[in-house]
Backbone as numpy.savetxt, mean C-alpha at the origin, in Angstrom:
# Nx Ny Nz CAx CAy CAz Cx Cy Cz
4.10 -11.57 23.68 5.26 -10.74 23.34 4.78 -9.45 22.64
4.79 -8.34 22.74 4.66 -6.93 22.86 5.69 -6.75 21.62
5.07 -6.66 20.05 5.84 -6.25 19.08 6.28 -4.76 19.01
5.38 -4.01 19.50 5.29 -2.62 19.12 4.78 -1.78 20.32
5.55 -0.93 21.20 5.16 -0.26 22.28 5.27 1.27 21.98
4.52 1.65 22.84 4.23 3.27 22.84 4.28 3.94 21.81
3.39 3.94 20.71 3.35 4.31 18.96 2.45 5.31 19.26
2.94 6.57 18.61 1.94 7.89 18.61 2.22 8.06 16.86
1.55 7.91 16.24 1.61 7.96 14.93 0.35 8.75 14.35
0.17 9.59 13.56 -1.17 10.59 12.94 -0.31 11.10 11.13
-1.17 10.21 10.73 -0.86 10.75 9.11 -1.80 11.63 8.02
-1.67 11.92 7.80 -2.72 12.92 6.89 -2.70 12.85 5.33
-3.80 13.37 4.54 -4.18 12.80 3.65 -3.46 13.47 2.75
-2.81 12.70 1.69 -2.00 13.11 0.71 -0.37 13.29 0.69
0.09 12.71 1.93 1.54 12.58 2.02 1.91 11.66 2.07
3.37 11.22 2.31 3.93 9.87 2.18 4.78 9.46 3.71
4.79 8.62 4.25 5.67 8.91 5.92 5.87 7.20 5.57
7.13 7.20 5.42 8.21 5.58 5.70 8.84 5.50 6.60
8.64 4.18 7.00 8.86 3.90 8.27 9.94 3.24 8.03
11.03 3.48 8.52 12.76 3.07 8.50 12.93 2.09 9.89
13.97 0.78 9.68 14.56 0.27 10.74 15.03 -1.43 9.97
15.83 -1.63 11.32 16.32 -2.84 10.88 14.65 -4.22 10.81
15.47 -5.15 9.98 14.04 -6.55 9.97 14.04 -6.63 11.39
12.44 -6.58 11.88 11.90 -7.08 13.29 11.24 -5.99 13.99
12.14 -4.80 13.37 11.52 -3.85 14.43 10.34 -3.36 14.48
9.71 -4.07 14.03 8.12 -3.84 13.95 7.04 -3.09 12.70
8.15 -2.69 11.58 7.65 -1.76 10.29 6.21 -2.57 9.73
6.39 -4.15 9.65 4.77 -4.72 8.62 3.78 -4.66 9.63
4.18 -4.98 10.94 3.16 -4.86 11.92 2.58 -3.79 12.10
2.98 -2.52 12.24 2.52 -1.09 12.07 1.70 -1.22 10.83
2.19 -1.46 9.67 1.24 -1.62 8.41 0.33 -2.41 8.98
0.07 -3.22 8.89 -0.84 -4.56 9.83 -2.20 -4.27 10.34
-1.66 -3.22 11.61 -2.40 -2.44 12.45 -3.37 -1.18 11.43
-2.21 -0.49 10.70 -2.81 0.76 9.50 -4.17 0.26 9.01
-4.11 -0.64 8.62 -4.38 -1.19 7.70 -5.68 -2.32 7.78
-5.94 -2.35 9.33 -6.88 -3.13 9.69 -7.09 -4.51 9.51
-5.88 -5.32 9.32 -5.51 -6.63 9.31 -5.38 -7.34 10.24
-4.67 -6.11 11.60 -4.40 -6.74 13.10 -4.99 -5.79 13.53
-4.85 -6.02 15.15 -5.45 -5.33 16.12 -4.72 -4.75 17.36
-4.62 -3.93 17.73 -3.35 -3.69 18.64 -4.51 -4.53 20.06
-3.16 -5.17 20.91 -3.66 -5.22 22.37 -3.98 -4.33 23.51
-3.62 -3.26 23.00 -3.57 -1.94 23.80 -3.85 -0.69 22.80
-4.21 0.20 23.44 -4.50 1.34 22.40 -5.39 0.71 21.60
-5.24 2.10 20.24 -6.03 2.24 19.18 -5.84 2.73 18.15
-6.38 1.97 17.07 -5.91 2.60 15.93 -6.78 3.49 15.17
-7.32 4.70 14.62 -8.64 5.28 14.38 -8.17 5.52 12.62
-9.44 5.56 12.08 -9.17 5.96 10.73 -10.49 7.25 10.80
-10.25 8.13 10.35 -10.95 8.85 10.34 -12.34 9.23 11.66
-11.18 8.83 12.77 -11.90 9.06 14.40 -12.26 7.77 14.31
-12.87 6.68 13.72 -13.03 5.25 14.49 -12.32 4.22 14.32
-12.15 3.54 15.55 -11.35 2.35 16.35 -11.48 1.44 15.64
-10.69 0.78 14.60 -10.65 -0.47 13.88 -11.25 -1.50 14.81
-10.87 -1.62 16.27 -11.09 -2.16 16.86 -12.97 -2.65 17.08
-13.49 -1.61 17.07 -14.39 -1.22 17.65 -15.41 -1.25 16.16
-14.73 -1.90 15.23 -15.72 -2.36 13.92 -16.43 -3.61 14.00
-17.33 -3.92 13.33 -17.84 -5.28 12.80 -17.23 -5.91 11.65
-17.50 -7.46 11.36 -16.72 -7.89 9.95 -16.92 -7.58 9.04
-17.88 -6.75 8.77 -18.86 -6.61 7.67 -18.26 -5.08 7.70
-17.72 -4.34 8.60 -17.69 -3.25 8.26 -15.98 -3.27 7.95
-15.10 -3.89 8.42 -13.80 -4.28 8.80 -13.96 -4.71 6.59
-14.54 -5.57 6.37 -14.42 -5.98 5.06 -14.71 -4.64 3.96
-15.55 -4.23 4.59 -16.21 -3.10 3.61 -14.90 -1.50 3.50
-14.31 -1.54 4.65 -13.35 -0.87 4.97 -11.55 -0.87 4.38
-11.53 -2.31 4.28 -10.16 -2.73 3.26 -10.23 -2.63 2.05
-11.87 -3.38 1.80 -12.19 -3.43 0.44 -12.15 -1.71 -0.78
-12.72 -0.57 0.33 -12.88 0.34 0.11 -11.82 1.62 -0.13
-11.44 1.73 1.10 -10.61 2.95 1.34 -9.50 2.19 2.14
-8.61 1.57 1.17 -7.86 0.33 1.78 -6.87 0.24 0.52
-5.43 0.25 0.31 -4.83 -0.46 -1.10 -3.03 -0.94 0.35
-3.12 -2.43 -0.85 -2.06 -2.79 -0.31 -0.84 -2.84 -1.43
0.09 -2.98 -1.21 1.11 -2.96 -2.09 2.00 -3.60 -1.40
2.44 -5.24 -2.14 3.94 -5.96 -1.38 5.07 -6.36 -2.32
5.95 -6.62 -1.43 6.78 -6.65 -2.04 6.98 -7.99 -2.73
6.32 -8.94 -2.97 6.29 -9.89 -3.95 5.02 -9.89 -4.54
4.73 -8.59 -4.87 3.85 -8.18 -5.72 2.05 -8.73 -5.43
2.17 -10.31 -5.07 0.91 -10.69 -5.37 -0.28 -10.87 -6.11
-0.01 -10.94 -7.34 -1.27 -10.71 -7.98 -1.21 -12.10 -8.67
-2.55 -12.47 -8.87 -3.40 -13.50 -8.78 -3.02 -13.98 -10.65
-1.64 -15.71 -10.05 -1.11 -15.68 -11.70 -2.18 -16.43 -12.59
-3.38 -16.83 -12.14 -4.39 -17.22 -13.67 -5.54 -16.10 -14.10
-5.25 -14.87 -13.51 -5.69 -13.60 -13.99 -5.28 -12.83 -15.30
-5.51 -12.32 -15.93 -4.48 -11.27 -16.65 -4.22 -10.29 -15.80
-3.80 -9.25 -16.31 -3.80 -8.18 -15.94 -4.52 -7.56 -15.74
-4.96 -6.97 -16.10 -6.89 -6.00 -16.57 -7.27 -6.52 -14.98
-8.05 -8.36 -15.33 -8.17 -8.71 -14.58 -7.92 -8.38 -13.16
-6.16 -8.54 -12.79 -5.82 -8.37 -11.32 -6.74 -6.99 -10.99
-6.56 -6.00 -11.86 -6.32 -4.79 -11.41 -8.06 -4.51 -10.97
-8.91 -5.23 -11.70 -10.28 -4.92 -11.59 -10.61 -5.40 -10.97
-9.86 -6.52 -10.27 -10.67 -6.65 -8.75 -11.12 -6.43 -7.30
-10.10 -5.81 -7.00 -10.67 -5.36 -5.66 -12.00 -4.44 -6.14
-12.87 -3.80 -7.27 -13.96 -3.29 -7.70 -14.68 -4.00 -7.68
-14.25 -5.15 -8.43 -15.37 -6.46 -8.43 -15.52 -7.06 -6.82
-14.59 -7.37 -6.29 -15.55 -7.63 -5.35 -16.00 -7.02 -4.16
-15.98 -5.53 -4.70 -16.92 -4.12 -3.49 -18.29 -4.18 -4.28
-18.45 -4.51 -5.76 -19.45 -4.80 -6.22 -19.71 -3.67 -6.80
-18.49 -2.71 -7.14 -18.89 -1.36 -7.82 -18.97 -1.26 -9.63
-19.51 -0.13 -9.70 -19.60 -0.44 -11.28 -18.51 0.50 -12.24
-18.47 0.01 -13.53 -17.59 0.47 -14.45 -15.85 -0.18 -13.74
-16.00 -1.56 -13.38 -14.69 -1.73 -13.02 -13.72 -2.00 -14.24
-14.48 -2.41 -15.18 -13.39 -2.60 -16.41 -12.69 -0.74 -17.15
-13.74 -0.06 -16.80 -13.13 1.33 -17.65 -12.11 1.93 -16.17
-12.47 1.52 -14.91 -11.57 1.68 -14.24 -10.02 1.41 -14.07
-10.15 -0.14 -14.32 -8.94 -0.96 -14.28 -8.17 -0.16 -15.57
-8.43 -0.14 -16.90 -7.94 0.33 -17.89 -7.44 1.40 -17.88
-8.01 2.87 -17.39 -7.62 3.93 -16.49 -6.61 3.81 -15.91
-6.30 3.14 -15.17 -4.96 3.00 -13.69 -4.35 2.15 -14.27
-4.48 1.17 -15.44 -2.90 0.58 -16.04 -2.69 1.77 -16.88
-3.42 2.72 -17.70 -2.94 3.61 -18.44 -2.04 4.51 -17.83
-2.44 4.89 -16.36 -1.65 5.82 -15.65 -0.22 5.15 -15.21
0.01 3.60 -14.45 1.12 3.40 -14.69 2.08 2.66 -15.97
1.51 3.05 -17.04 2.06 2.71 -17.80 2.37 1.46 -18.70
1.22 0.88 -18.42 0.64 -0.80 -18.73 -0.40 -0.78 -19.77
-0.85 -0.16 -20.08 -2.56 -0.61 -21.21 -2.10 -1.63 -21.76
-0.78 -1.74 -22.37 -0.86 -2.47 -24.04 -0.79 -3.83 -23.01
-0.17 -3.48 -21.48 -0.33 -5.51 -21.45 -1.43 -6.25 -20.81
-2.74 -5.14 -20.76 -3.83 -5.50 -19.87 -4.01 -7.35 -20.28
-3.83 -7.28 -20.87 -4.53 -9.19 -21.95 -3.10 -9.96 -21.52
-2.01 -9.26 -20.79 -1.15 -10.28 -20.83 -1.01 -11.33 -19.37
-0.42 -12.05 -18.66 -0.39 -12.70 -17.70 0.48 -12.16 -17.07
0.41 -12.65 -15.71 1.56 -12.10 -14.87 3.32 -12.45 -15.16
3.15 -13.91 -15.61 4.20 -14.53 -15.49 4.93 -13.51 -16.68
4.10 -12.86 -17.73 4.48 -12.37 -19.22 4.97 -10.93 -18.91
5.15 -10.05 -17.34 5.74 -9.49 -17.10 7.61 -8.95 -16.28
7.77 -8.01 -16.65 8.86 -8.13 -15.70 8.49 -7.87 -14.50
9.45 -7.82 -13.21 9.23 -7.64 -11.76 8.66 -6.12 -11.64
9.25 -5.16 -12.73 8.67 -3.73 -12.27 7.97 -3.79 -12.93
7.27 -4.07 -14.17 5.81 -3.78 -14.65 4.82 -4.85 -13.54
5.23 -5.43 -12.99 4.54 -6.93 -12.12 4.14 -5.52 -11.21
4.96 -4.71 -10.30 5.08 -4.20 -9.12 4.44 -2.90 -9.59
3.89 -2.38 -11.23 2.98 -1.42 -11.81 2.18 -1.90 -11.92
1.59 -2.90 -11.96 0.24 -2.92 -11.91 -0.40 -3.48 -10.47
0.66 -4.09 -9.79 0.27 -4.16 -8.23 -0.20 -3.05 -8.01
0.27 -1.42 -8.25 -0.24 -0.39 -7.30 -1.45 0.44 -8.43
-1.19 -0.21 -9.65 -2.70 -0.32 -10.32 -3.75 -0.56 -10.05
-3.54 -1.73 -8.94 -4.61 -2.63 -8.74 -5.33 -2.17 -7.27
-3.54 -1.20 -6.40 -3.82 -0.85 -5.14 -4.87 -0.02 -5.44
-4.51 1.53 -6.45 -5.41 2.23 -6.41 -6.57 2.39 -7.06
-7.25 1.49 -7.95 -7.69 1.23 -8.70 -9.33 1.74 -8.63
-9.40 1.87 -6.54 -11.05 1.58 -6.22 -10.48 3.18 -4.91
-9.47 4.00 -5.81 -9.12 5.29 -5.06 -9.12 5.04 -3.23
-8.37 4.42 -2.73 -8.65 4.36 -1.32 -7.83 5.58 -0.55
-8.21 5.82 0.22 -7.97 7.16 1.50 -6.30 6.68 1.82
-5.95 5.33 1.96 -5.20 5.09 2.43 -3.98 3.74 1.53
-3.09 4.02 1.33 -2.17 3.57 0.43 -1.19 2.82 1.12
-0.89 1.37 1.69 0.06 0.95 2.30 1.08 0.09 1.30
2.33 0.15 1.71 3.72 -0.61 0.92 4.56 -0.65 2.13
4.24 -2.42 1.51 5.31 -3.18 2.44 6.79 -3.26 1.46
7.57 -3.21 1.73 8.86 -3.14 0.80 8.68 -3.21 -0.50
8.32 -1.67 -1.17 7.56 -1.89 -2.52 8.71 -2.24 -3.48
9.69 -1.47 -3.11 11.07 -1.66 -4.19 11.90 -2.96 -4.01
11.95 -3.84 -3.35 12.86 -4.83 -2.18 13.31 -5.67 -3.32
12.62 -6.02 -4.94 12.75 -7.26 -5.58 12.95 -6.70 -6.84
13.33 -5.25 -6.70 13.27 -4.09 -8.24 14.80 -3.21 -8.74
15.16 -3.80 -9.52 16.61 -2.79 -10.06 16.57 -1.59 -9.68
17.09 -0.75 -9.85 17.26 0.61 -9.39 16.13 1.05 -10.45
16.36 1.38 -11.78 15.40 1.51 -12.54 14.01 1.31 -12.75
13.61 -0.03 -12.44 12.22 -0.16 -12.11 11.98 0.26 -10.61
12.39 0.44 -9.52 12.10 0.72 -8.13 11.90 2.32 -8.59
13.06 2.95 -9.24 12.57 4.29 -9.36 11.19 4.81 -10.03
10.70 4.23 -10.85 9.45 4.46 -11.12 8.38 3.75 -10.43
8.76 2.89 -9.80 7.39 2.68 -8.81 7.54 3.91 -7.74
8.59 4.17 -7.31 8.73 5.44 -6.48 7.58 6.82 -7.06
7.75 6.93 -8.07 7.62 7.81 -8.66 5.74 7.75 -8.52
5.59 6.50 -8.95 3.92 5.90 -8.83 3.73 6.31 -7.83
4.10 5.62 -6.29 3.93 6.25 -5.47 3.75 7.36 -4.74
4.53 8.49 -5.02 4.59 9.59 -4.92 3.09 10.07 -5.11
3.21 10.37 -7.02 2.21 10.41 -7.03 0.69 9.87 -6.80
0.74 9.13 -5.87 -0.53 8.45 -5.44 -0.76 9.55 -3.98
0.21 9.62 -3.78 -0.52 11.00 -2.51 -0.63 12.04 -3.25
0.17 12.65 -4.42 0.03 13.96 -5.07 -1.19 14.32 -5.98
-1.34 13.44 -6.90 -2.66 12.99 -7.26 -3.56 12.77 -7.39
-3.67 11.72 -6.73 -4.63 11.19 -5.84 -5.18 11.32 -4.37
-4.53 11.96 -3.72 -4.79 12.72 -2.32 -5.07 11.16 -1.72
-4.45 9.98 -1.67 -4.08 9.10 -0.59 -2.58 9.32 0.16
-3.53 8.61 1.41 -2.43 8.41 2.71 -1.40 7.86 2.17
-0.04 7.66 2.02 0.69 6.67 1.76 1.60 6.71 3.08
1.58 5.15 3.07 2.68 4.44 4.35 3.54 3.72 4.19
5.01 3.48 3.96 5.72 2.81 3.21 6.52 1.93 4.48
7.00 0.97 4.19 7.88 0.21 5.22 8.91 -0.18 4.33
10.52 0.53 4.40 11.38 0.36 3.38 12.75 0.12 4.51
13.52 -0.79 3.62 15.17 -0.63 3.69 16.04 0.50 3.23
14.77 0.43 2.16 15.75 1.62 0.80 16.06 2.83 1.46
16.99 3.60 1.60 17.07 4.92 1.32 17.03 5.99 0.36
16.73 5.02 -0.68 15.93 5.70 -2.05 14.74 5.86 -1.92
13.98 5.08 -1.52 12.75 5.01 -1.17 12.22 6.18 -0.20
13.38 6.16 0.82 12.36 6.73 2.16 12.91 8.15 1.65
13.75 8.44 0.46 13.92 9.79 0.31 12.66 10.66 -0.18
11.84 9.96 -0.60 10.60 10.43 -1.56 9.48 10.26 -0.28
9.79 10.14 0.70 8.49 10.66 2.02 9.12 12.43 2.61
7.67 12.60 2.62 7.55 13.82 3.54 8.21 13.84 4.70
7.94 12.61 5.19 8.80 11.92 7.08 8.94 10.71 6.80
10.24 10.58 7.98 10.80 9.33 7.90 11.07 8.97 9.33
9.71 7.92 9.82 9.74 7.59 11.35 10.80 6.64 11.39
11.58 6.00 12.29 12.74 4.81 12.73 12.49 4.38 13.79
12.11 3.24 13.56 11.88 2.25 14.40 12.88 1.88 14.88
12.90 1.06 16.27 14.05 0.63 16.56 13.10 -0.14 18.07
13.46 -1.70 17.65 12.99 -2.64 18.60 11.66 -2.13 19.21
10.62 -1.94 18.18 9.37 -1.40 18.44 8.56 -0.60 18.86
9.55 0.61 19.17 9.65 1.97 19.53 10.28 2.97 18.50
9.06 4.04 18.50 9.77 4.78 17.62 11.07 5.66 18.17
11.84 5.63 17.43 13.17 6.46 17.91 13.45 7.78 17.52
12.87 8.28 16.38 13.07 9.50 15.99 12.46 9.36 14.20
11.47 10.96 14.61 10.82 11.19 12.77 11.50 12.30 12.67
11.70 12.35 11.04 12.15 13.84 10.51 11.51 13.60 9.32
């Protein structure tokens, strides 16, 4: 079954492009593909001119690990960690150094230091969903993906992860790719592709 047909998609570094449509129409799978998790059956997906496809595991690992941040919408982060912790790992395991003055850095920026020592459970859903994209950008990747970053967040906390976001392309000069319901959300992209039964239907 053919989730996603005829996708011409090209994003560039430092903007934001959300991908709008009803559940099914193919928005996590596109992330999926971005993102080097899946593989299309046809076509290709290139990051900087080469074919995800056309990688090794070793390079496929070195590639997520690297210039790679995910962001979901049930946050994910690892509950017998602290904080600090979550955020310093994707560093720890690229094997890079200074991951602790790193991690500390990127909770300072979204607005977390004082709870680096605390647990996940010891947060709310939007500080949970600030240090998720703490943790996304933590090891600076080229490329910034969110699967329904706001989907589990009051208006209030969704608006400042928005805001995180944003600035993670402004900033930070990452790709960002968002897959939203919100129309709060997709107001804060540059473009807003719409899917519709796995075809894109129209970007503005």
């Amino acid at each position: 079954m053919e989730v996603l047909r005829e996708i011409s998609l090209a994003l560039a570094p430092g903007t934001v492009t959300a991908l709008v449509g009803r559940s099914g129409c193919g928005k996590t799978t596109l992330l999926n593909l971005a993102g080097a998790m899946d593989f299309p059956s046809a076509g290709e997906v290139l990051i900087d001119g080469r074919a995800t496809s056309g990688l090794s595991e070793l390079e496929l690992t070195a590639l997520r690990r690297r210039r790679v941040g995910f962001v979901f919408q049930f946050f994910q982060l690892l509950p017998t960690l602290t904080v600090l912790e979550n955020v310093e790992l994707p560093l720890l395991l690229a094997g890079a150094t200074g991951a602790r003055t790193a991690a500390r850095d990127r909770l300072r920026w979204v607005g977390l230091e004082e709870k680096a020592a605390s647990m996940p459970y010891q947060l709310s859903g939007g500080q949970m969903q600030r240090a998720a994209i703490a943790r996304a950008l933590v090891h600076s990747p080229d490329l910034l993906l969110a699967d329904e970053p706001t989907g589990n967040l009051d208006t209030a906390s969704g608006d400042q992860v928005l805001t995180l976001l944003h600035e993670s392309a402004s900033r930070f000069g990452a790709t960002v790719l968002m897959a939203t319901h919100s129309a709060e959300a997709a107001a804060i992209a540059g473009s807003r592709v719409h899917l519709r039964d796995g075809r894109i239907e129209s970007i503005e």
